[in-house]
PDB file of N, CA, C and O in Angstrom:
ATOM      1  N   UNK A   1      19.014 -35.484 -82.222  1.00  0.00           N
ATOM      2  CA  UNK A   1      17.971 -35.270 -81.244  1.00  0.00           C
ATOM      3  C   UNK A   1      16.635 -35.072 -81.959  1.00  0.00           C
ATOM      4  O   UNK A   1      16.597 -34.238 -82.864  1.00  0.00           O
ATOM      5  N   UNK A   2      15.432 -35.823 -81.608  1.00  0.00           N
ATOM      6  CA  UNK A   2      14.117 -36.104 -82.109  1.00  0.00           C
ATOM      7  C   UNK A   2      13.399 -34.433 -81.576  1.00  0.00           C
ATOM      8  O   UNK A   2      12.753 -33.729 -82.352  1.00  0.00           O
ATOM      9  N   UNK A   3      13.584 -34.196 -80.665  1.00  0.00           N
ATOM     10  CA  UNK A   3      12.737 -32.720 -80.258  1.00  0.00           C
ATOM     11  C   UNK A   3      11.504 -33.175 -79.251  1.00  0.00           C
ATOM     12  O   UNK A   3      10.842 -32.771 -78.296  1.00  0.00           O
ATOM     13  N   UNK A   4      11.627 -34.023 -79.921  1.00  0.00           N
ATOM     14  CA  UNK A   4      10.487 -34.641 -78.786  1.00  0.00           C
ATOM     15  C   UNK A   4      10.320 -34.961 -77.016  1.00  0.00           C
ATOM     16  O   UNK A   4      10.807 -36.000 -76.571  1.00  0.00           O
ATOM     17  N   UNK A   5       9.812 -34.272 -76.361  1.00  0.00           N
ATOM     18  CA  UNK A   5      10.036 -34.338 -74.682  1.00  0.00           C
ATOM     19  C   UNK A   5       9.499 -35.908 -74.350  1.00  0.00           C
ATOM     20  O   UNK A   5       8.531 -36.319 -74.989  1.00  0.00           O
ATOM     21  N   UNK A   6      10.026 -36.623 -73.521  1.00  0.00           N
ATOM     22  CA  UNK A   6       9.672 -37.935 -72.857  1.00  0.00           C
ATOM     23  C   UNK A   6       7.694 -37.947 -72.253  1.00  0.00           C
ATOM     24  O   UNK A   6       7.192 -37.098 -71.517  1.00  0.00           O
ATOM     25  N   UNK A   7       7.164 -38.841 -72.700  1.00  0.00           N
ATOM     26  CA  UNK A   7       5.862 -39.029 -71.809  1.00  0.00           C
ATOM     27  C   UNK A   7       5.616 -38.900 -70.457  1.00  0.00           C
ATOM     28  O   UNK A   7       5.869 -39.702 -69.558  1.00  0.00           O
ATOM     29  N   UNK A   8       4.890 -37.373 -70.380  1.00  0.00           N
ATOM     30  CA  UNK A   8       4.956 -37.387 -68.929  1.00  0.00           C
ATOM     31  C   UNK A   8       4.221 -38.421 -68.023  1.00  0.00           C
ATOM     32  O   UNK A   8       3.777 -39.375 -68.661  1.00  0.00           O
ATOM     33  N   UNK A   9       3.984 -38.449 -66.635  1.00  0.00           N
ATOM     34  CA  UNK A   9       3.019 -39.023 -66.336  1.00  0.00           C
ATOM     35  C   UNK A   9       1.908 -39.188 -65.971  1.00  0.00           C
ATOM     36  O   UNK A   9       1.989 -38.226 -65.207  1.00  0.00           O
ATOM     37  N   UNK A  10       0.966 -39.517 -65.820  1.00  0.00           N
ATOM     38  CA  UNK A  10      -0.223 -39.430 -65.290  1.00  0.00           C
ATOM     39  C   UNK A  10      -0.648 -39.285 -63.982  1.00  0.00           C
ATOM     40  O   UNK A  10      -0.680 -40.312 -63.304  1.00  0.00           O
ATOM     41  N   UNK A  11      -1.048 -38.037 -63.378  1.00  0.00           N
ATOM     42  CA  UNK A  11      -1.777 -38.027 -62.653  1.00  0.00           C
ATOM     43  C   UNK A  11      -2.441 -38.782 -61.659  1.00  0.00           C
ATOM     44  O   UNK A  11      -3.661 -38.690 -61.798  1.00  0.00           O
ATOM     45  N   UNK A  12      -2.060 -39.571 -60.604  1.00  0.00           N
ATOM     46  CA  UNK A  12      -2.691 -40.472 -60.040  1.00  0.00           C
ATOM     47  C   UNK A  12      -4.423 -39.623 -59.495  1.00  0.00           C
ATOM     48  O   UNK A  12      -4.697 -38.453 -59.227  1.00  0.00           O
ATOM     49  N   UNK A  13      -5.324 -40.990 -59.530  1.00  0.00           N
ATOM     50  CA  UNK A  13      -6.926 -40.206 -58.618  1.00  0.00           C
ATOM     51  C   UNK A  13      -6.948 -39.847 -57.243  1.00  0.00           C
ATOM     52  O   UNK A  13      -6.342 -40.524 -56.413  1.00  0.00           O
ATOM     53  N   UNK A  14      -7.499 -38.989 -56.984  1.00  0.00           N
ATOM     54  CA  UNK A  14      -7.119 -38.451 -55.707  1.00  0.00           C
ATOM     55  C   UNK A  14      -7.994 -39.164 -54.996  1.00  0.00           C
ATOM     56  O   UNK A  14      -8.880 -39.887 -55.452  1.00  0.00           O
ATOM     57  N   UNK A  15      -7.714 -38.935 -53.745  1.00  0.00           N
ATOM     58  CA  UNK A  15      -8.841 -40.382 -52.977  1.00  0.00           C
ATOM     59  C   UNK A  15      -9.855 -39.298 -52.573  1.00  0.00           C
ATOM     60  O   UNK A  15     -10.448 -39.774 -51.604  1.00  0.00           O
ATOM     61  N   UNK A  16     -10.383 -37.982 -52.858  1.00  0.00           N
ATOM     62  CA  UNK A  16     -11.491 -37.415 -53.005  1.00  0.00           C
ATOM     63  C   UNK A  16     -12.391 -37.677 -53.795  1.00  0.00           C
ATOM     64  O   UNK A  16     -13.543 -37.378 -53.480  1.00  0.00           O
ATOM     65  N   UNK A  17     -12.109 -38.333 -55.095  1.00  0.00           N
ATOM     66  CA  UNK A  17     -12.628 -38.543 -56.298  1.00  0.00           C
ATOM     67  C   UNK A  17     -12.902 -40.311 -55.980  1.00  0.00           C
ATOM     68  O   UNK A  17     -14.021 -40.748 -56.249  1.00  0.00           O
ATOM     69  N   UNK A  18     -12.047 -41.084 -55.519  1.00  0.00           N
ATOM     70  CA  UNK A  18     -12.359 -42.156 -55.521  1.00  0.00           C
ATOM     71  C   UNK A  18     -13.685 -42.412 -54.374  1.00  0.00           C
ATOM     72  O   UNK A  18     -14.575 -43.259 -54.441  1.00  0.00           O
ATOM     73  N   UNK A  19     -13.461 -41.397 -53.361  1.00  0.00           N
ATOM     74  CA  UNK A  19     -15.103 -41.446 -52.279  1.00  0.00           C
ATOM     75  C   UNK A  19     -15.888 -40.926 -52.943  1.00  0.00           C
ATOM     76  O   UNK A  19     -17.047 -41.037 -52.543  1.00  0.00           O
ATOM     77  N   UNK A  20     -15.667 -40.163 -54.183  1.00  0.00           N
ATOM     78  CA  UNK A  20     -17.187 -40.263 -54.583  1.00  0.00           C
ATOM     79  C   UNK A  20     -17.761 -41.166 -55.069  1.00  0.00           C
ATOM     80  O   UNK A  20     -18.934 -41.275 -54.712  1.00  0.00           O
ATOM     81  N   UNK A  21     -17.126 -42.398 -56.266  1.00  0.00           N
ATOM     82  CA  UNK A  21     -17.165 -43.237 -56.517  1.00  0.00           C
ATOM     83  C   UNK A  21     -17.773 -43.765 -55.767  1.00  0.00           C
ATOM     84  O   UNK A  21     -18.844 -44.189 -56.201  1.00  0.00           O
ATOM     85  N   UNK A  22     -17.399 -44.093 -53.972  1.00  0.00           N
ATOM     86  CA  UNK A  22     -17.957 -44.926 -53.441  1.00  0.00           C
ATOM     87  C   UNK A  22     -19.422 -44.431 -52.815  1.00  0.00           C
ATOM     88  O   UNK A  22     -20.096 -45.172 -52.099  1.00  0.00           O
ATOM     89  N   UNK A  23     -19.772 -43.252 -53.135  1.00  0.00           N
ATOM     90  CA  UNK A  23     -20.640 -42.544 -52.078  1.00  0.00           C
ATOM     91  C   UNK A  23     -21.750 -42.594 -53.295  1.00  0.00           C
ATOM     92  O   UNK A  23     -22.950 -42.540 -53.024  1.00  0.00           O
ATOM     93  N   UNK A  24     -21.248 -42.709 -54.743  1.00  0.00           N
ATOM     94  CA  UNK A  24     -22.374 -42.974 -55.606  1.00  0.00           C
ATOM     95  C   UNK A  24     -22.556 -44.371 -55.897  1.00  0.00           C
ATOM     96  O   UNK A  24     -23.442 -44.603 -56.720  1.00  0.00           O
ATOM     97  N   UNK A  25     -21.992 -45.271 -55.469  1.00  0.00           N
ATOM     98  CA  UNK A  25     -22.166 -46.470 -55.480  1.00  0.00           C
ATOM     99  C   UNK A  25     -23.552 -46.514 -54.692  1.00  0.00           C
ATOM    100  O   UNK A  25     -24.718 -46.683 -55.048  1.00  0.00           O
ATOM    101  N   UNK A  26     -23.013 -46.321 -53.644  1.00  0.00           N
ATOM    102  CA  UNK A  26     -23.878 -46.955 -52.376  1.00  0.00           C
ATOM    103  C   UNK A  26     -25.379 -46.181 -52.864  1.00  0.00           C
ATOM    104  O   UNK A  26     -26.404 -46.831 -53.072  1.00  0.00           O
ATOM    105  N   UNK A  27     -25.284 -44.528 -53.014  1.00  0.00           N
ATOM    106  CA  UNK A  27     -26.300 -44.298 -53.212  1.00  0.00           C
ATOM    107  C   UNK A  27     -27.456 -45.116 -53.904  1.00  0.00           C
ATOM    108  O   UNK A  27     -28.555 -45.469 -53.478  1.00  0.00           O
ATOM    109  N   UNK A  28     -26.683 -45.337 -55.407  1.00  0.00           N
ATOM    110  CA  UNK A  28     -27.087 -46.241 -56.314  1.00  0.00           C
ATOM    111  C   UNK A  28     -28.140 -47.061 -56.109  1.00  0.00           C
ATOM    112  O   UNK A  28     -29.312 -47.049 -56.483  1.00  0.00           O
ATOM    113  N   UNK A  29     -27.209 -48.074 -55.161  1.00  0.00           N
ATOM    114  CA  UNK A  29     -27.755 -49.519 -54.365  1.00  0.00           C
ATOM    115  C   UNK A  29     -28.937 -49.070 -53.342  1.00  0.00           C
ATOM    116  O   UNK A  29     -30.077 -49.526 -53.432  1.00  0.00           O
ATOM    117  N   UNK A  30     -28.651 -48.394 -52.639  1.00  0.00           N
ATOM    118  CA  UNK A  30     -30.018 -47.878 -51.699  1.00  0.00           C
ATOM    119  C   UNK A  30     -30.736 -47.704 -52.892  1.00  0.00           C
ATOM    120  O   UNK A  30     -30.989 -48.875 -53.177  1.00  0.00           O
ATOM    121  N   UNK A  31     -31.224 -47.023 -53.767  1.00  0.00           N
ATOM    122  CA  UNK A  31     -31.787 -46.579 -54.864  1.00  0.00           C
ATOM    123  C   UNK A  31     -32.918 -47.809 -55.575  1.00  0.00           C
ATOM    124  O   UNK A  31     -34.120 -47.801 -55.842  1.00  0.00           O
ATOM    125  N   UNK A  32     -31.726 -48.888 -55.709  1.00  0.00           N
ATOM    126  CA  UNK A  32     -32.064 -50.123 -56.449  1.00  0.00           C
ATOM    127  C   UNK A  32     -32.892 -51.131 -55.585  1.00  0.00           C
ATOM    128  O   UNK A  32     -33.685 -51.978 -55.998  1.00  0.00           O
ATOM    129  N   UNK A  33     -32.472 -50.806 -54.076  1.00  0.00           N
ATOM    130  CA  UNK A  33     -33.436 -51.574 -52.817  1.00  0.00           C
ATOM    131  C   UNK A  33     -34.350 -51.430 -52.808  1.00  0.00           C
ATOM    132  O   UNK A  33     -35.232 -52.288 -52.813  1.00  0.00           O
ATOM    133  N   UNK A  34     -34.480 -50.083 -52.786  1.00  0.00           N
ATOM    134  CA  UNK A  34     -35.919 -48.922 -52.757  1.00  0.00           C
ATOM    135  C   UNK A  34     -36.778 -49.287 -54.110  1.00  0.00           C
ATOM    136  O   UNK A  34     -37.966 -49.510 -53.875  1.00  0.00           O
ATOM    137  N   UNK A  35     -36.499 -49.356 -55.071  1.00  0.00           N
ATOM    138  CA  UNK A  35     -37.030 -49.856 -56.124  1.00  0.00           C
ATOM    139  C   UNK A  35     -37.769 -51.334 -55.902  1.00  0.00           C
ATOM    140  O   UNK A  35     -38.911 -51.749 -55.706  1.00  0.00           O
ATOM    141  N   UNK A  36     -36.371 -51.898 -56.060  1.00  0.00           N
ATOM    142  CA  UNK A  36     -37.205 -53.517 -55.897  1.00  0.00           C
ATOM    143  C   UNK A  36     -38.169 -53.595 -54.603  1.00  0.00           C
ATOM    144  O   UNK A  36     -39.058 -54.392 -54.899  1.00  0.00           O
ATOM    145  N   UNK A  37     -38.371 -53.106 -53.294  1.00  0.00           N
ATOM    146  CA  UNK A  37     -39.182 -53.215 -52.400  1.00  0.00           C
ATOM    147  C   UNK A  37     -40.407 -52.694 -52.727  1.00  0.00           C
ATOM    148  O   UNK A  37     -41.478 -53.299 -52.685  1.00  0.00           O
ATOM    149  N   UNK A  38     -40.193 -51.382 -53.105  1.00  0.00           N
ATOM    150  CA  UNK A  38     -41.809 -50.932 -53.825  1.00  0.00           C
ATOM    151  C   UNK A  38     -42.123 -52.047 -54.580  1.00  0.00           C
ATOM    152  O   UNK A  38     -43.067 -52.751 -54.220  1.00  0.00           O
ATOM    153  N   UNK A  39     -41.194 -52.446 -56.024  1.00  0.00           N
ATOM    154  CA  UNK A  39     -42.020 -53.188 -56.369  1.00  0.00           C
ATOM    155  C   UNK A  39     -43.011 -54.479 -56.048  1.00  0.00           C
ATOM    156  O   UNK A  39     -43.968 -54.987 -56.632  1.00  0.00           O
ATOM    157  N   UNK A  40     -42.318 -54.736 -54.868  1.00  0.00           N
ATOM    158  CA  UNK A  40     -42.299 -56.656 -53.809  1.00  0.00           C
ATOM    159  C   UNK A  40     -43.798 -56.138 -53.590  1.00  0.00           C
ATOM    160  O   UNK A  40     -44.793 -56.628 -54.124  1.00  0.00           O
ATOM    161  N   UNK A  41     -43.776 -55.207 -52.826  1.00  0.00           N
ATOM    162  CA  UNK A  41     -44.819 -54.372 -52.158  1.00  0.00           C
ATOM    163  C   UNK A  41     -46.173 -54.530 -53.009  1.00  0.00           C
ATOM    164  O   UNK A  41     -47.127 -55.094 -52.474  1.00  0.00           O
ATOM    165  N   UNK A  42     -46.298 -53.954 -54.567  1.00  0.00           N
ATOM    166  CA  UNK A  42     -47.375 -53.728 -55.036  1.00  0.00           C
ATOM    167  C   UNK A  42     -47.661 -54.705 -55.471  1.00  0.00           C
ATOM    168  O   UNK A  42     -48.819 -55.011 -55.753  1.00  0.00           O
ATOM    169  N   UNK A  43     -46.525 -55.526 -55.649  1.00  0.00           N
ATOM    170  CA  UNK A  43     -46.870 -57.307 -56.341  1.00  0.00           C
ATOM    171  C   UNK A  43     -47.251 -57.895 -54.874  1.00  0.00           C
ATOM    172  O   UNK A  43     -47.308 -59.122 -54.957  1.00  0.00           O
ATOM    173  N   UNK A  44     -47.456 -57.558 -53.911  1.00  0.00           N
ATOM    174  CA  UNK A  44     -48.285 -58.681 -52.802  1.00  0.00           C
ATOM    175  C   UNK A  44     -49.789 -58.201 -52.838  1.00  0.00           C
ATOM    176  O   UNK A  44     -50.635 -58.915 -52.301  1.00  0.00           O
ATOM    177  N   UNK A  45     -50.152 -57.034 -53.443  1.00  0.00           N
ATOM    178  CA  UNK A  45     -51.185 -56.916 -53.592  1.00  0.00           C
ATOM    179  C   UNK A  45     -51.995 -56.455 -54.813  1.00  0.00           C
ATOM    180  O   UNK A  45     -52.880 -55.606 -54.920  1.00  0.00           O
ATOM    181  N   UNK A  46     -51.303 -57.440 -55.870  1.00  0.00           N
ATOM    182  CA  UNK A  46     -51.537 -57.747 -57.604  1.00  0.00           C
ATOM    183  C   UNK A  46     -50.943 -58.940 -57.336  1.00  0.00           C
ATOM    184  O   UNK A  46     -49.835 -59.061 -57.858  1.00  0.00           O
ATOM    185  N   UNK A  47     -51.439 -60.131 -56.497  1.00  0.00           N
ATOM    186  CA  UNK A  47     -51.063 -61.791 -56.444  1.00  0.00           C
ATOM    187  C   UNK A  47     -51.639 -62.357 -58.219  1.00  0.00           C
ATOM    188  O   UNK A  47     -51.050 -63.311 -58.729  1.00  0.00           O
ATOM    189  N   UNK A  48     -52.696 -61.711 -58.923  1.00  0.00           N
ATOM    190  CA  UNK A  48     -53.044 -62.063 -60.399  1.00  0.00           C
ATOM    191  C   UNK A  48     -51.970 -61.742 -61.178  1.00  0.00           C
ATOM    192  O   UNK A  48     -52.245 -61.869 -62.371  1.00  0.00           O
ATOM    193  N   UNK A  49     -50.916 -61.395 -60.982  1.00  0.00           N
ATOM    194  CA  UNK A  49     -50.279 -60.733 -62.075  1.00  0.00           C
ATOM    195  C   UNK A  49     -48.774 -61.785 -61.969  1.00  0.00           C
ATOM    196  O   UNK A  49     -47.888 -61.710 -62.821  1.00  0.00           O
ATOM    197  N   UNK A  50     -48.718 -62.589 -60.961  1.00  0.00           N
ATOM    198  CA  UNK A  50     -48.174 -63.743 -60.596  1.00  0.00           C
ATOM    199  C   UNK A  50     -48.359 -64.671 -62.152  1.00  0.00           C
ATOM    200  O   UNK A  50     -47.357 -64.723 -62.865  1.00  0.00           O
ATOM    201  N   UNK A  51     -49.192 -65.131 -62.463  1.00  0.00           N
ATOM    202  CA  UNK A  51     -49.615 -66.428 -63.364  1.00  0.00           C
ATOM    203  C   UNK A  51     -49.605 -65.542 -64.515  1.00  0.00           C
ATOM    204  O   UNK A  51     -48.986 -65.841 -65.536  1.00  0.00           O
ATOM    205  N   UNK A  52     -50.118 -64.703 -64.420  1.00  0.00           N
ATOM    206  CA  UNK A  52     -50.566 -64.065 -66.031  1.00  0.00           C
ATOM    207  C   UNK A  52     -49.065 -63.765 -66.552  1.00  0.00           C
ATOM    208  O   UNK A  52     -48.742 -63.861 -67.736  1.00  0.00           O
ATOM    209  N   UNK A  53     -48.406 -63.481 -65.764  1.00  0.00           N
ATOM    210  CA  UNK A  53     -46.240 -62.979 -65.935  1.00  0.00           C
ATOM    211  C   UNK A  53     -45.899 -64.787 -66.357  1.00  0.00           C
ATOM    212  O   UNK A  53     -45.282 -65.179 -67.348  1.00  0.00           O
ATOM    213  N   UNK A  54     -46.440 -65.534 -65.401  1.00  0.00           N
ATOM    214  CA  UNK A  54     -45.681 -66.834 -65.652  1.00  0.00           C
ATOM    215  C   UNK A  54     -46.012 -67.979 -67.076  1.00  0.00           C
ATOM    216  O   UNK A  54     -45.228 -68.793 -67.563  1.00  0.00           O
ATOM    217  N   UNK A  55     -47.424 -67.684 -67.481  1.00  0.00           N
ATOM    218  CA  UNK A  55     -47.185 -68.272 -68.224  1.00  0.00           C
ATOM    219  C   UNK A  55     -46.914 -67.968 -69.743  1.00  0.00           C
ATOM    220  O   UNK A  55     -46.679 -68.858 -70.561  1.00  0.00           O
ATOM    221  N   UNK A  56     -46.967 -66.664 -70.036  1.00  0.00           N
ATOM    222  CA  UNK A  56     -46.165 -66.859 -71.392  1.00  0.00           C
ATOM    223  C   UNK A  56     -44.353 -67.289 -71.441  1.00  0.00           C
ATOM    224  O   UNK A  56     -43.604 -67.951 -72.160  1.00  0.00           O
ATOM    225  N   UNK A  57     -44.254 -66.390 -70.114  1.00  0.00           N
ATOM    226  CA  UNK A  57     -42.433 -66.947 -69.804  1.00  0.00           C
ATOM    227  C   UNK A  57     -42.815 -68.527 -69.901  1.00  0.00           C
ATOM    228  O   UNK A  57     -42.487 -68.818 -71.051  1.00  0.00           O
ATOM    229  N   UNK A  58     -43.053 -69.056 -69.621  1.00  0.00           N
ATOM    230  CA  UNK A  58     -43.048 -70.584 -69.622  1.00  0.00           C
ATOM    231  C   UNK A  58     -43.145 -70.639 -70.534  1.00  0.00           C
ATOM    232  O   UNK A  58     -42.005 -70.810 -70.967  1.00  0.00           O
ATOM    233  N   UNK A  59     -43.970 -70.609 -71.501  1.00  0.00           N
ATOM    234  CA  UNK A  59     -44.240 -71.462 -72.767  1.00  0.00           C
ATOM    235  C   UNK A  59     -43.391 -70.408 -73.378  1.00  0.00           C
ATOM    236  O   UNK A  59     -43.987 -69.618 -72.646  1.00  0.00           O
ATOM    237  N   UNK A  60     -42.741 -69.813 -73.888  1.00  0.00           N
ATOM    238  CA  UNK A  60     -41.332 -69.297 -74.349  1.00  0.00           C
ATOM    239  C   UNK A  60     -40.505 -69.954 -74.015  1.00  0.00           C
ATOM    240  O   UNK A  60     -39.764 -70.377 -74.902  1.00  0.00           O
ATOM    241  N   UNK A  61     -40.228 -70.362 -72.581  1.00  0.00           N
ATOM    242  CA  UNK A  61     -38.877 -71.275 -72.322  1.00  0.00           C
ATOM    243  C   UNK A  61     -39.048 -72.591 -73.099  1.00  0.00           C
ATOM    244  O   UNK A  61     -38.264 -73.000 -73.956  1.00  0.00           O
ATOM    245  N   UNK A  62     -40.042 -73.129 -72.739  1.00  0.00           N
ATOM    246  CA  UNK A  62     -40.763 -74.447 -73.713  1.00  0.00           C
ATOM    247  C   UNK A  62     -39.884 -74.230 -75.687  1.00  0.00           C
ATOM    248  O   UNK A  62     -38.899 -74.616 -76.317  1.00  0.00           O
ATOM    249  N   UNK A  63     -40.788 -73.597 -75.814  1.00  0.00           N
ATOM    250  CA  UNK A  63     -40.533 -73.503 -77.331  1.00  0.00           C
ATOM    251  C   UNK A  63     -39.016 -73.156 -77.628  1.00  0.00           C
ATOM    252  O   UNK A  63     -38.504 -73.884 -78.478  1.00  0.00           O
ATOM    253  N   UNK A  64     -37.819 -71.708 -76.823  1.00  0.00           N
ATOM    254  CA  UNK A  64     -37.077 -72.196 -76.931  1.00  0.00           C
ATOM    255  C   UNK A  64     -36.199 -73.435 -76.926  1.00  0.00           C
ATOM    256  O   UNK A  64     -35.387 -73.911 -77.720  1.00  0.00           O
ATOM    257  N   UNK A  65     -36.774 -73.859 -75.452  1.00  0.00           N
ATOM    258  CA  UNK A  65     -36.088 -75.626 -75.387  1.00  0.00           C
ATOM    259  C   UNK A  65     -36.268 -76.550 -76.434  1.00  0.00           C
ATOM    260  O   UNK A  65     -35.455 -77.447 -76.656  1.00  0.00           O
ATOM    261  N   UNK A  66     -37.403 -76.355 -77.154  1.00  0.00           N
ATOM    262  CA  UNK A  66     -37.766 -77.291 -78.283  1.00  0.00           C
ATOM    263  C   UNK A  66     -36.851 -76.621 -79.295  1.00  0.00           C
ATOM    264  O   UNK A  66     -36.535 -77.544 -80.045  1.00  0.00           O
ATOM    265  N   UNK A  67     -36.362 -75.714 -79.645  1.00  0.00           N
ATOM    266  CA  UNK A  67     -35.864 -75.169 -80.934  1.00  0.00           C
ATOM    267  C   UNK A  67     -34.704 -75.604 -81.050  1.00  0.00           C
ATOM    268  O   UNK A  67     -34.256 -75.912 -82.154  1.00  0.00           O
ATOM    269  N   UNK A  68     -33.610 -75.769 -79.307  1.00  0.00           N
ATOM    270  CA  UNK A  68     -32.260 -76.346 -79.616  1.00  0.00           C
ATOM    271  C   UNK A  68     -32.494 -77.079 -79.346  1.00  0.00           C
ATOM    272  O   UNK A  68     -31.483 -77.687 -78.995  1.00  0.00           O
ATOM    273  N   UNK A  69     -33.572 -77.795 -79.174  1.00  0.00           N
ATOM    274  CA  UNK A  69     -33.480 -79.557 -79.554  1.00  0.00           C
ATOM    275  C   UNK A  69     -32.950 -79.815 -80.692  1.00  0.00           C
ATOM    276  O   UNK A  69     -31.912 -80.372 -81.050  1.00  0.00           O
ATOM    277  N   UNK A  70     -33.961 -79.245 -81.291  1.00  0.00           N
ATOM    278  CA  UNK A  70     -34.150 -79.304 -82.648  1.00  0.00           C
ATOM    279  C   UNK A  70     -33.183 -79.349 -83.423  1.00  0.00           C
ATOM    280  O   UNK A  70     -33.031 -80.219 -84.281  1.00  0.00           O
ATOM    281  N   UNK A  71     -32.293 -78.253 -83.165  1.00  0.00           N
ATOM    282  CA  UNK A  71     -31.502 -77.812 -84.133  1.00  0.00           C
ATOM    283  C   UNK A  71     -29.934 -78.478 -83.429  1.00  0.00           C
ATOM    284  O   UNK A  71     -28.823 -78.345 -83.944  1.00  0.00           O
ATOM    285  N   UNK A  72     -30.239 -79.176 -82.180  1.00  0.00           N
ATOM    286  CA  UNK A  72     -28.911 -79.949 -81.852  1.00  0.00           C
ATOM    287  C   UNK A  72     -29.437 -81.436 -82.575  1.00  0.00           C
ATOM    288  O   UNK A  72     -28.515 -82.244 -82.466  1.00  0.00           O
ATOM    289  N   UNK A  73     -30.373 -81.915 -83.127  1.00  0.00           N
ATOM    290  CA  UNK A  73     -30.849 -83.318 -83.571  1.00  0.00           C
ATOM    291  C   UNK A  73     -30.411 -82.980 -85.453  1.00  0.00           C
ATOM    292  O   UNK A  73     -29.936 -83.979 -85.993  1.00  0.00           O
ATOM    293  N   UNK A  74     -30.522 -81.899 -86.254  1.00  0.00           N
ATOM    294  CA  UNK A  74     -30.012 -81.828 -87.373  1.00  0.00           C
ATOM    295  C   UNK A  74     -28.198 -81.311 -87.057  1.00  0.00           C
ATOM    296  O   UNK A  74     -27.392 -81.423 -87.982  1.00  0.00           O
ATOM    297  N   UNK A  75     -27.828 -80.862 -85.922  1.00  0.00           N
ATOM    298  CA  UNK A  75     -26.257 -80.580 -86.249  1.00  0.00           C
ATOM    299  C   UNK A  75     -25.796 -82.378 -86.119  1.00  0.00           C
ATOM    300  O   UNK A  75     -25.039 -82.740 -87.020  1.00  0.00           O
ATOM    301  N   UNK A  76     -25.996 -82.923 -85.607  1.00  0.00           N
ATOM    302  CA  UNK A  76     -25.885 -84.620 -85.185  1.00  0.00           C
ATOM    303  C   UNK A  76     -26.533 -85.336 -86.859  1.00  0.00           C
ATOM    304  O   UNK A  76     -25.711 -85.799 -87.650  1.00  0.00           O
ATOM    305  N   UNK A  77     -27.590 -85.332 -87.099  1.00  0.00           N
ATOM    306  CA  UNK A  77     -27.504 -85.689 -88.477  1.00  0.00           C
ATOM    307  C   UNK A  77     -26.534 -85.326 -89.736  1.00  0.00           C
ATOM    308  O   UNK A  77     -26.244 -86.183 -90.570  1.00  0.00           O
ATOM    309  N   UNK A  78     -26.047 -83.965 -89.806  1.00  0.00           N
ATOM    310  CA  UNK A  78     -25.007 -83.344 -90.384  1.00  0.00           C
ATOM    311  C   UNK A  78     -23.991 -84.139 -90.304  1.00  0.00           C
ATOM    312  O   UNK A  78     -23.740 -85.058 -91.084  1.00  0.00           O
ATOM    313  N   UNK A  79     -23.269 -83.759 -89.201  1.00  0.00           N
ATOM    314  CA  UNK A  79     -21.792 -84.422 -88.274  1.00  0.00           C
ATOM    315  C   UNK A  79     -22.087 -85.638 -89.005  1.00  0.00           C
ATOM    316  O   UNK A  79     -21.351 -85.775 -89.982  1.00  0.00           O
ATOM    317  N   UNK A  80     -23.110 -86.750 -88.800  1.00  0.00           N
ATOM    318  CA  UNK A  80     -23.043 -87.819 -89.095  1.00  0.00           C
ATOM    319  C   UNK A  80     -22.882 -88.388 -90.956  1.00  0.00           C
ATOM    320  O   UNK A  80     -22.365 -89.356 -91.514  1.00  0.00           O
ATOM    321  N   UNK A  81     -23.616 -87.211 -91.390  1.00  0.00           N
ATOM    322  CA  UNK A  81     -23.392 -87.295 -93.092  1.00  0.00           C
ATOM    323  C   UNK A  81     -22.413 -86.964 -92.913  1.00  0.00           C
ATOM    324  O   UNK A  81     -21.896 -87.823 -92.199  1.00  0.00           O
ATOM    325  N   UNK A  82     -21.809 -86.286 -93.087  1.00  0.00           N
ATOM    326  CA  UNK A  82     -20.381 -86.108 -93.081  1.00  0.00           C
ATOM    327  C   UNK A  82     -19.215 -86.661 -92.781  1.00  0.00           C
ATOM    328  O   UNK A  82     -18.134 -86.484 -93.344  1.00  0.00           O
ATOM    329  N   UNK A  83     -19.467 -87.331 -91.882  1.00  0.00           N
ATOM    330  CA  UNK A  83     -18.542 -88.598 -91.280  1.00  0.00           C
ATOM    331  C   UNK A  83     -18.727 -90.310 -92.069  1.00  0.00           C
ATOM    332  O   UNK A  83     -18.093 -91.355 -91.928  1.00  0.00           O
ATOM    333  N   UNK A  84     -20.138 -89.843 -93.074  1.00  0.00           N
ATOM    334  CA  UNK A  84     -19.917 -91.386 -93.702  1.00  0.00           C
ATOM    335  C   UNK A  84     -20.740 -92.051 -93.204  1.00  0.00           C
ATOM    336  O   UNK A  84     -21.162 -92.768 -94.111  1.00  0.00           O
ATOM    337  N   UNK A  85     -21.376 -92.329 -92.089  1.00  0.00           N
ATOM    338  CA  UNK A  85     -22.054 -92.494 -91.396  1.00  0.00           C
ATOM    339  C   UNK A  85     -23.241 -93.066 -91.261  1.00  0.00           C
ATOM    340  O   UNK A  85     -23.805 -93.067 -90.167  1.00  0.00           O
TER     341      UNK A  85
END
């Protein structure tokens, strides 16, 4: 005999604990509504802040897009040395 007692078991969650879960969920989300609406709100009246946000994001997406060009036009030159090619 090892001495050792068998693994008891665990505790199932009580469904008190699981409504809170849900009661901080929701809170959460109201929370996150409330947020994004203020923000909708102060951005309809900062319409400048529209373009000035858009175009560095743009020309970032740009230059990323150009970079895996780029670097998908030397993996294809590679592949191709390599293959003899």
């Amino acid at each position: 005999m090892s001495g050792r007692r068998p693994a008891g078991r665990r505790p199932s969650r009580s469904r008190k604990r699981r409504q809170l879960r849900v009661g901080e969920a929701l809170v959460l989300v109201v929370v996150i509504l409330w947020v994004v609406g203020r923000l909708l709100y102060w951005l309809a009246g900062h319409l400048w802040i529209v373009p000035l946000t858009l175009l560095p994001v743009t020309a970032g997406a740009v230059l990323w897009q150009r970079t895996r060009i780029q670097q998908a036009r030397q993996h294809q030159a590679s592949a191709r040395t390599l293959q003899g090619g």
